[in-house]
C-alpha positions as CSV (number, residue, x, y, z in Angstrom):
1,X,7.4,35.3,35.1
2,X,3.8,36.2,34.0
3,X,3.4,37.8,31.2
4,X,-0.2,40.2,30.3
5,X,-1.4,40.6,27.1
6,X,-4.0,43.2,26.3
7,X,-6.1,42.4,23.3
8,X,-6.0,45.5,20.0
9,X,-9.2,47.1,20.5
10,X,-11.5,49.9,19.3
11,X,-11.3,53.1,21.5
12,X,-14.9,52.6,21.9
13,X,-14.5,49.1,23.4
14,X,-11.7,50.1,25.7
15,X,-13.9,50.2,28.8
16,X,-15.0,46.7,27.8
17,X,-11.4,45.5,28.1
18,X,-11.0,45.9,31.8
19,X,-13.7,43.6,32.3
20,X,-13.0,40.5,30.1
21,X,-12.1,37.7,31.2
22,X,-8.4,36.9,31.2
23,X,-7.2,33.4,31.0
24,X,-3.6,32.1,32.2
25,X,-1.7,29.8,29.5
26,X,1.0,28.0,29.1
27,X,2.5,27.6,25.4
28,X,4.3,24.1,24.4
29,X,5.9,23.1,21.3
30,X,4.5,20.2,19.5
31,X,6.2,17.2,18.7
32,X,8.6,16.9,15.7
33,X,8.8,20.8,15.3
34,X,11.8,22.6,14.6
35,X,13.6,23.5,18.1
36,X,14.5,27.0,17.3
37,X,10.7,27.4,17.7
38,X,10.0,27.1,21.1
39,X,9.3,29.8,23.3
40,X,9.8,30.4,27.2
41,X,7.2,28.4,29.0
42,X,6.1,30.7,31.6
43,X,2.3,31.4,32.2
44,X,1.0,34.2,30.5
45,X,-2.6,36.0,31.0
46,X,-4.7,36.4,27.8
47,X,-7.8,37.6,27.4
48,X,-10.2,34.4,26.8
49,X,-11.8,35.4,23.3
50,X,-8.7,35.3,21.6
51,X,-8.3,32.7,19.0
52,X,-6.1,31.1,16.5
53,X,-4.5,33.9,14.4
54,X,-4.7,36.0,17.8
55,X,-2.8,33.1,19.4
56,X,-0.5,32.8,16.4
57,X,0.3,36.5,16.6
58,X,1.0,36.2,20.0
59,X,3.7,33.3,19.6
60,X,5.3,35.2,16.6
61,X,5.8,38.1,19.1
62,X,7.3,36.0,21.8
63,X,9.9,34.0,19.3
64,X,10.6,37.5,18.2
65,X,9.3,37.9,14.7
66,X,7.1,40.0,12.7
67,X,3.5,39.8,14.0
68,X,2.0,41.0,10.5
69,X,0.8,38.1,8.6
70,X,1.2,37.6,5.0
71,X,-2.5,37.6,4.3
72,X,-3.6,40.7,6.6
73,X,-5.3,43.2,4.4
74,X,-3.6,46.3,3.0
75,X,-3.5,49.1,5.5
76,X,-5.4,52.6,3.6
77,X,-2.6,55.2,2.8
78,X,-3.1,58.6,5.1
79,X,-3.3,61.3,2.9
80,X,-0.4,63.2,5.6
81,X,2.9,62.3,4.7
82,X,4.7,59.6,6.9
83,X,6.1,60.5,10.1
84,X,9.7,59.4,10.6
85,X,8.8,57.0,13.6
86,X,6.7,55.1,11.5
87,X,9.4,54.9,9.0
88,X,11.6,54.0,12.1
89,X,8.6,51.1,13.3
90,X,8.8,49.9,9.7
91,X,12.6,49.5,9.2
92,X,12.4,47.3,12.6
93,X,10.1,45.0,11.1
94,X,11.8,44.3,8.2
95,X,15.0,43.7,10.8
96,X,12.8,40.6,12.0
97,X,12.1,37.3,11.2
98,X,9.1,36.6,8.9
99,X,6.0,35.7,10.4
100,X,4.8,32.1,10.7
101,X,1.5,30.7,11.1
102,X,0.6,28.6,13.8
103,X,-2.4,25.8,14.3
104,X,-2.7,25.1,17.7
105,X,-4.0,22.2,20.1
106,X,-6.2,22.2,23.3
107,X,-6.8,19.1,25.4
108,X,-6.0,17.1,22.4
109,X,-8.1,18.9,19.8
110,X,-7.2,21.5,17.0
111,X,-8.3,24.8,18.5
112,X,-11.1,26.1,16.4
113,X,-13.1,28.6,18.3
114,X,-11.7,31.0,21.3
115,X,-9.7,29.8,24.1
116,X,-13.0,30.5,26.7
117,X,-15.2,28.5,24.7
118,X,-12.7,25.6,24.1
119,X,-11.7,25.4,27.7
120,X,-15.6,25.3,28.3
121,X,-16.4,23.2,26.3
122,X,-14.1,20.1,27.5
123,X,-15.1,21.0,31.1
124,X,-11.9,22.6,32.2
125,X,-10.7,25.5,35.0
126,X,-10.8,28.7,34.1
127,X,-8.7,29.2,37.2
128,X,-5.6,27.2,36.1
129,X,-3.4,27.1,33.5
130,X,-4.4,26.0,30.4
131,X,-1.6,24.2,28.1
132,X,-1.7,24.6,24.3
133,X,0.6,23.0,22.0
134,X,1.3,24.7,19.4
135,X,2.7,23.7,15.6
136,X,3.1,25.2,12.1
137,X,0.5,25.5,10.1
138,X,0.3,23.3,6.7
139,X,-0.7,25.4,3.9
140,X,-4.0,23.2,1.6
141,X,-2.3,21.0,-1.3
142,X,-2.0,22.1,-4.7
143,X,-4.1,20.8,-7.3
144,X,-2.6,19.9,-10.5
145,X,-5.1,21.1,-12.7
146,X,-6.3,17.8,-13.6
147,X,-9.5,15.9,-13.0
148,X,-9.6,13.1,-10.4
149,X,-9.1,9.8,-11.3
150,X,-11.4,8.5,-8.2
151,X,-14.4,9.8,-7.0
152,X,-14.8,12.1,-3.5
153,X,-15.7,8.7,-1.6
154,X,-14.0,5.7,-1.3
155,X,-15.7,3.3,0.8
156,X,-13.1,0.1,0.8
157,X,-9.5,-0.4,0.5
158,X,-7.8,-3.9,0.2
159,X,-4.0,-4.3,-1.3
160,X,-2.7,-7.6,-1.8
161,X,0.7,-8.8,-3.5
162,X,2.3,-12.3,-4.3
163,X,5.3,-13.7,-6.5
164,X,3.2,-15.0,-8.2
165,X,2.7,-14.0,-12.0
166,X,-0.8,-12.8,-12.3
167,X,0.0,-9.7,-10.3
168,X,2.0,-6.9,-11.1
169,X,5.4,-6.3,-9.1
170,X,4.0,-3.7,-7.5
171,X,0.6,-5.6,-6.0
172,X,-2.5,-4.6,-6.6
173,X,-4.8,-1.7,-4.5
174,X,-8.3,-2.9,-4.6
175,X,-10.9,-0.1,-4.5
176,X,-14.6,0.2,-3.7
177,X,-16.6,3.4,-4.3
178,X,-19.7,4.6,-3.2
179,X,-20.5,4.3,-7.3
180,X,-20.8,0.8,-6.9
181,X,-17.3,0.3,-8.7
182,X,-14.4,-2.1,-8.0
183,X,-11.4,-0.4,-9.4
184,X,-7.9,-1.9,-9.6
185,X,-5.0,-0.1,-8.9
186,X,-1.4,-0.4,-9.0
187,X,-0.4,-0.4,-5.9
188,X,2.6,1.8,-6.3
189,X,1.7,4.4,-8.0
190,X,-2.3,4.0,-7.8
191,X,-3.0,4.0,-11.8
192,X,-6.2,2.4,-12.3
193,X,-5.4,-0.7,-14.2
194,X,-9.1,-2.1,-14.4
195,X,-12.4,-1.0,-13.3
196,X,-15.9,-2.5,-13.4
197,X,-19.2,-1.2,-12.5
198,X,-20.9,-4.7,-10.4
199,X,-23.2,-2.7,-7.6
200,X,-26.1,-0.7,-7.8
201,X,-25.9,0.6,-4.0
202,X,-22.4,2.1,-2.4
203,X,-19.8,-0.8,-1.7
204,X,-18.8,-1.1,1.7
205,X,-16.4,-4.0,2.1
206,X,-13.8,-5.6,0.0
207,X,-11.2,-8.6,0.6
208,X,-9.1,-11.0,-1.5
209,X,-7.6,-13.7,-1.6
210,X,-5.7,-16.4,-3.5
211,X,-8.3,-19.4,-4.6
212,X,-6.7,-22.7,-6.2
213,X,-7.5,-23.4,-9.1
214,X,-8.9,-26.6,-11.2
215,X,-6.6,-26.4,-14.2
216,X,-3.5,-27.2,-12.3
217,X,-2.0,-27.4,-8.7
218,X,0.6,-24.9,-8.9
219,X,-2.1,-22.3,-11.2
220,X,-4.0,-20.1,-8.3
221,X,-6.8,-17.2,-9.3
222,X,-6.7,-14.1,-7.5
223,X,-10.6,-13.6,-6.1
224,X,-11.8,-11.0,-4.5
225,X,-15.1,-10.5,-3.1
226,X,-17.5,-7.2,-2.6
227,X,-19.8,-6.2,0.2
228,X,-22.4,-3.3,-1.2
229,X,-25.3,-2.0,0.4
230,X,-27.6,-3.4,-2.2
231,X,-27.8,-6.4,0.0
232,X,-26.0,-8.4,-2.2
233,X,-22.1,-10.4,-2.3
234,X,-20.3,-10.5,-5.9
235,X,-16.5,-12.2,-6.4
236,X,-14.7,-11.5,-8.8
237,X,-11.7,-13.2,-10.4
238,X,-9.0,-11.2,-11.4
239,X,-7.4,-12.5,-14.9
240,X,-4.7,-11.9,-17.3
241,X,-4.6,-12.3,-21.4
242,X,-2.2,-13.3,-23.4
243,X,-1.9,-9.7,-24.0
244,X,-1.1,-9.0,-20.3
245,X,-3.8,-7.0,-19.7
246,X,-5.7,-7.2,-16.5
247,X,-9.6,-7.6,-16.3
248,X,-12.1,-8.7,-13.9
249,X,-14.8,-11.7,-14.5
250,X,-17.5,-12.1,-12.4
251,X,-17.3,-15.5,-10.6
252,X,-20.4,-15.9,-8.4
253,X,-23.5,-14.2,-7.2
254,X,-24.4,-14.6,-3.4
255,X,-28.2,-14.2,-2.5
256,X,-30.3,-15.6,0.4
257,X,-28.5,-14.2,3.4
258,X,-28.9,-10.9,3.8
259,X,-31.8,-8.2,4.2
260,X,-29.5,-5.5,5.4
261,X,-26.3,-3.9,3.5
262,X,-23.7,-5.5,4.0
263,X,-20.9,-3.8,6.1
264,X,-17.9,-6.3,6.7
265,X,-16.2,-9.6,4.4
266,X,-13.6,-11.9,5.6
267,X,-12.1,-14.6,3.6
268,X,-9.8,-18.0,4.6
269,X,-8.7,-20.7,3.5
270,X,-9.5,-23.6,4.8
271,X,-7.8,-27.3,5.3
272,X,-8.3,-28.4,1.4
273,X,-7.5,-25.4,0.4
274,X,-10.8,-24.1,-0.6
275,X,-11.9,-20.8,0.1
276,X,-14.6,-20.2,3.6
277,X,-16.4,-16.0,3.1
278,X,-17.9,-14.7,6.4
279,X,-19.9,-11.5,6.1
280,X,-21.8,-9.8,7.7
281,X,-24.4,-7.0,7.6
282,X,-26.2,-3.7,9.3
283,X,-28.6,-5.5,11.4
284,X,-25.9,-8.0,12.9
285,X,-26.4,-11.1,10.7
286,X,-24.1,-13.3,9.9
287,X,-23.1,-15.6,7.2
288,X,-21.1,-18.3,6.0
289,X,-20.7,-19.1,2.5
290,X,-18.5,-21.7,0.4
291,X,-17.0,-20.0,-2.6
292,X,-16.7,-22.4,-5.4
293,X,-13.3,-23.1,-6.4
294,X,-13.5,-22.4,-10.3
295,X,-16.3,-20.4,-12.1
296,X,-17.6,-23.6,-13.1
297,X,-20.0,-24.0,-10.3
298,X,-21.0,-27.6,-8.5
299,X,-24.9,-27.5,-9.3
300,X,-25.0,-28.3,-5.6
301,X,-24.1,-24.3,-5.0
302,X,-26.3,-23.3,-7.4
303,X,-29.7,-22.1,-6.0
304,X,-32.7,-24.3,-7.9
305,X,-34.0,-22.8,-11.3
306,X,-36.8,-21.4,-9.7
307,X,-35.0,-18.8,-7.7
308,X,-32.6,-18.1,-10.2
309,X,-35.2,-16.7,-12.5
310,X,-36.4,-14.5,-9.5
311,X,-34.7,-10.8,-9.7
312,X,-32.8,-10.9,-6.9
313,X,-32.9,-8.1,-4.0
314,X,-29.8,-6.2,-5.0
315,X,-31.8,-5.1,-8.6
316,X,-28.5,-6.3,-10.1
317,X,-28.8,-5.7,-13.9
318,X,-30.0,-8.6,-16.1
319,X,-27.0,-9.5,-17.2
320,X,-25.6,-10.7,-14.0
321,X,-29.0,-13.1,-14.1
322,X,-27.0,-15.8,-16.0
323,X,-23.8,-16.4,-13.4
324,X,-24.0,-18.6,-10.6
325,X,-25.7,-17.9,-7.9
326,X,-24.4,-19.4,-4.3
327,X,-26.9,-19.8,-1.2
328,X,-24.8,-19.5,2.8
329,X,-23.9,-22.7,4.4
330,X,-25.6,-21.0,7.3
331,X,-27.1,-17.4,8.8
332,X,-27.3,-16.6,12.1
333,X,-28.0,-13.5,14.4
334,X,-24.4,-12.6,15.8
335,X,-25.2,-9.3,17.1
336,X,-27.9,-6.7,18.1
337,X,-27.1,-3.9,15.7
338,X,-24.3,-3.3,12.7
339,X,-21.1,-6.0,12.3
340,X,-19.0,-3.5,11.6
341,X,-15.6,-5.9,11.3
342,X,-14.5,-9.4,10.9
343,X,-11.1,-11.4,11.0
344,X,-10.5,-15.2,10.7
345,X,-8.1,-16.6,13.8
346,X,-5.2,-18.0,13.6
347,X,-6.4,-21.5,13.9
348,X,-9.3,-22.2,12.2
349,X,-12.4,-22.3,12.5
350,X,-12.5,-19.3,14.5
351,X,-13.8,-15.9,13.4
352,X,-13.2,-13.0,15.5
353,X,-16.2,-9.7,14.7
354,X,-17.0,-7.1,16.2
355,X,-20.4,-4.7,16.6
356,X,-21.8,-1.5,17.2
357,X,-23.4,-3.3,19.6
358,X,-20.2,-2.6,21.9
359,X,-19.1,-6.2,21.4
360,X,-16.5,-8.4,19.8
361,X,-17.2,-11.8,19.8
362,X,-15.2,-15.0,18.9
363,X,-17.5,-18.0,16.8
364,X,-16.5,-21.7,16.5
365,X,-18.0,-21.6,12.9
366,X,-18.2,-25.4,12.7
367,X,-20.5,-25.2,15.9
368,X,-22.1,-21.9,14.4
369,X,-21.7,-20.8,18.3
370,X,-19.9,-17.6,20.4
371,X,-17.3,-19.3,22.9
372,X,-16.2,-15.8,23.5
373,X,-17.9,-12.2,24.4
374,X,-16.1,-9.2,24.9
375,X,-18.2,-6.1,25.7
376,X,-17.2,-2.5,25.7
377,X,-19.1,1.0,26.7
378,X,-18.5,2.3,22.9
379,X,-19.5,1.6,19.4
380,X,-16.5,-0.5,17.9
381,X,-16.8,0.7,14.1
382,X,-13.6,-0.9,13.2
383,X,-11.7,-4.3,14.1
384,X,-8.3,-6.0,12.7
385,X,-6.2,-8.8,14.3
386,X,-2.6,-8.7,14.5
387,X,-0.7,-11.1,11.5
388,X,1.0,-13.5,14.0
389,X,-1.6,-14.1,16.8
390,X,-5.0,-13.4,18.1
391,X,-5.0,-9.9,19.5
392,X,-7.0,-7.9,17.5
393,X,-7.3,-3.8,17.8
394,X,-10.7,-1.6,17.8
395,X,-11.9,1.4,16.4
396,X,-14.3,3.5,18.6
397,X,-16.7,6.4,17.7
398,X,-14.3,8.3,19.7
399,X,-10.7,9.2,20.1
400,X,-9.9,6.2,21.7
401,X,-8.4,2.9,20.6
């Protein structure tokens, strides 16, 4: 069965109608939607400027419902008196269902424009039928009222949760903000439980880890380090008073690295249990650095005194002067452009990144040397590795994965 569906128009366009261009479709329900919603799947000819609420019209007319929409505009009153076939029309349509909007999807992409220039642009037939899955529409999210908590962009997410006693039940939801702030949430119902204010550009990166501390086997600090595009690395250690309230101390100031913000962290722990930081930055370098196991820093860590009185390149504030400052075991060019991931391996010393240089790479960081190059046609902007082993998944620029 094919069905033809003349487009509402003027009187003065009706000439115009014989001549557009009609375009055969074939409707399928999405995924997950409610069954009583499907409609016949027949082709059907439509003219090829419709769009979404004419599309959406159309379905409600097919599942038999009303076609009017809840947000159409109130029709003028005639100054004649009604006519009883128009009271007859509108007793029918208060016999049917009520309307239901309808988002819709065209070779994989929510249809925002007419169904010509959709088809055209993703290079399809005009002479086939087109298949568009079809869904209901979500209406926007209430606001509350209230002011957020967060601001609009969060640039770094990072939970983390142990038995331990330092952290809550819940775990923590480590934050960083285009502000330059590291906020602390829980991670169950996202209250901000701390917040401090370390950056002067947008931070980019964030991970954490456990780090053993000095005052006792058993007794383990909760660091986690920041990535900012003020070129700079800061850890932090995350503390509890006597009081049980949580705060953040500065630990350690990384400088000498970097000329380029830095996009991607990635923390491990090594064979005596001290803590190895990789990161790595917008131009492709690379860097290894030793985080000191206690805030007590080994004066062999520390950069000389000459340096530390230099401002350093971030334009951190004065105040962060005084904390130690920690120089990379090594720095090396990994990649041609932006090392936009990182992930220890299961057995160390490898470290798996990845590049907007279409590459992900694998380094023997003792040998400070790639023994493995995997190059792509795409930009990978994001990389993880599975828990249990060494496959790793990318993100690319485009709908791929």
């Amino acid at each position: 069965m094919k069905m033809d569906i003349k487009d509402t128009r003027n009187e003065g366009e009706e000439n115009d109608l014989h001549h557009e261009q009609k375009i055969s479709i074939r409707f399928v329900l999405a995924a997950k939607q409610d069954p009583s919603l499907a409609v016949p799947p027949d082709a059907i000819a439509i003219p090829s400027s419709l769009r979404r609420k004419g599309l959406s019209t159309l379905v409600n007319h097919l599942l038999g419902r009303n076609t009017n929409a809840d947000d159409e505009e109130p029709k003028e009153a005639d100054d004649e008196e009604p006519k009883e076939e128009d009271d007859e029309d509108q007793n029918e349509e208060d016999e049917l269902l009520p309307n239901i909007k309808f988002d819709f999807i065209l070779n994989g992409k929510l249809l925002r424009m007419s169904v010509e220039a959709a088809v055209r642009r993703d290079g399809l037939s005009l002479e086939e039928v087109v298949e568009i899955q079809y869904f209901s529409a979500q209406k926007a999210p209430s606001t509350s009222g209230q002011s957020e908590t967060l601001p609009d962009w969060v640039s770094a997410l990072r939970s983390f949760s142990t038995p331990h006693s330092v952290i809550p039940k819940d775990g923590f939801l480590f934050c960083g903000c285009y502000d330059g702030t590291l906020r602390v949430l829980n991670a169950r119902n996202c209250e901000i439980i701390t917040s401090t204010k370390v950056h002067t550009g947008a931070i980019k990166c964030v991970d954490v880890r456990h780090m053993t501390s000095t005052e006792g086997e058993n007794d383990k600090d909760v660091v986690v380090v920041t990535g900012s595009m003020d070129q700079t690395l800061l850890t932090q250690v995350v503390t509890t008073g006597k009081s049980g309230k949580t705060k953040l101390k500065l630990h350690g100031v990384y400088i000498g690295g970097h000329q380029n913000g830095i996009e991607s962290v990635a923390m491990t722990q090594t064979k005596d249990e001290s803590l190895l930081l990789a990161s790595g930055d917008w131009d492709g370098t690379l860097c290894l650095w030793k985080i000191p196991s206690s805030p007590d820093v080994n004066a062999d860590a520390v950069t000389d005194g000459a340096s530390k009185k230099q401002k350093t390149s971030a334009g951190l504030k004065k105040s962060l002067i005084n904390v130690p400052e920690i120089s990379p075991i090594c720095a090396l060019k990994a990649h041609a452009s932006n090392l936009s991931g990182m992930a220890w391996g299961v057995s160390h010393p490898h470290l798996i990144t990845s590049s907007w240089d279409h590459s992900a790479k694998v380094w023997d960081v003792e040998r400070q040397e790639s023994i493995l190059s995997l190059v792509g046609s795409r930009v990978v902007s994001a990389m993880d590795r599975c828990v249990n082993s060494n496959i790793i998944a990318t993100g690319h620029v485009s709908d791929l994965l």
